[in-house]
N, C-alpha and C positions, 0 to 999 in steps of 0.2 A: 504494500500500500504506500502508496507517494507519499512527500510530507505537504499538510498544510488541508489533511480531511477532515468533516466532521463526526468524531463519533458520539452517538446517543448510546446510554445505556441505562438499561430498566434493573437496579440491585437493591435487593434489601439490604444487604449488610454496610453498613458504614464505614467501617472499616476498607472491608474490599475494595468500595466504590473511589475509597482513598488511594488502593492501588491502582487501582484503573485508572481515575485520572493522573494520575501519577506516570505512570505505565505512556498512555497515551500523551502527554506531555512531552514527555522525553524523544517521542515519534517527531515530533513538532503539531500533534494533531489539536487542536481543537476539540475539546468536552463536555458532554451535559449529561448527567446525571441527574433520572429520577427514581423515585420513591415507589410510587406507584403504578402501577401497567394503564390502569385509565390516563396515564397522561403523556404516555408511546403518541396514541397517534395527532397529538396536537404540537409535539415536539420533531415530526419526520422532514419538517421542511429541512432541507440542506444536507442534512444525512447519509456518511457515505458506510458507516456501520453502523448497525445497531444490533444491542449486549443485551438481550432478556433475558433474565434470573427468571427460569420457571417454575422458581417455588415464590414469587415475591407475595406479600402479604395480601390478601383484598381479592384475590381469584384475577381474573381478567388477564393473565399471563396470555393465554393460548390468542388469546383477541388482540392483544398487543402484537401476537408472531402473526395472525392474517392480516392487522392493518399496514406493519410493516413492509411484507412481501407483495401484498397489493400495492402499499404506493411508488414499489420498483424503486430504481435509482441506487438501493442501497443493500448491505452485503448482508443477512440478517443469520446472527448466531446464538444460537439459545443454550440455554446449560442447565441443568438437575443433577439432582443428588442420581448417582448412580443405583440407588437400593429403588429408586421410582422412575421401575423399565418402562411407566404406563405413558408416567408425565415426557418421559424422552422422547416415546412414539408421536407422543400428541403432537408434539412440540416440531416435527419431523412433516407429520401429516396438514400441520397446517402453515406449514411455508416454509419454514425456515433452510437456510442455505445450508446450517451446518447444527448439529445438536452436539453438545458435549457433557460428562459426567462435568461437574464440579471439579474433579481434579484434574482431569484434560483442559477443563479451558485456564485454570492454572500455571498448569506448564506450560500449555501454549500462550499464552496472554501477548506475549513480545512479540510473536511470529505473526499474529491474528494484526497487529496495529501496526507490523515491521513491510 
């Protein structure tokens, strides 16, 4: 990924969200982190990834990965807990580019924003 994209990403953890944009900083990318999946698709303008944590709080994950993939333009990668084959499937079935456990998209993190 070039530098100078923007990535959206949907995380619960705060912490994390601190790596990421951290992570995506050092890319030179541009970051917006939100809280919750209802506010994916009011955040896709400009978007050239977007990070949905499929476990985030509030349901609406899965709806976050079809608005995403419907509004095109942007690379969309989802992640769950590896023990929730169900939530990975869904996650798969409703757009997303790439699904990953929790600890794949970890390690990968650098490659995904590199």
């Amino acid at each position: 990924m070039s530098a100078g994209v923007m990535v959206l990403g949907c995380i619960r953890d705060l912490m994390f969200s601190t790596r990421v944009r951290d992570a995506a900083r050092r890319h030179g990318h541009d970051c917006r982190i939100v809280t919750k999946a209802s506010d994916v698709a009011g955040n896709l303008d400009g978007a050239d990834l977007v990070l949905i944590d499929l476990m985030v709080p509030g349901g609406g994950a899965l709806e976050a990965v079809q608005a995403a993939a419907a509004a095109g333009g942007a690379t969309v990668v989802a992640y769950g807990e590896h023990v929730q084959a169900e939530v990975l499937q869904a996650g798969r079935d409703a757009g997303a580019d790439e699904v990953l456990t929790r600890s794949e998209f970890t390690r990968r993190l650098e490659a995904l924003l590199g």
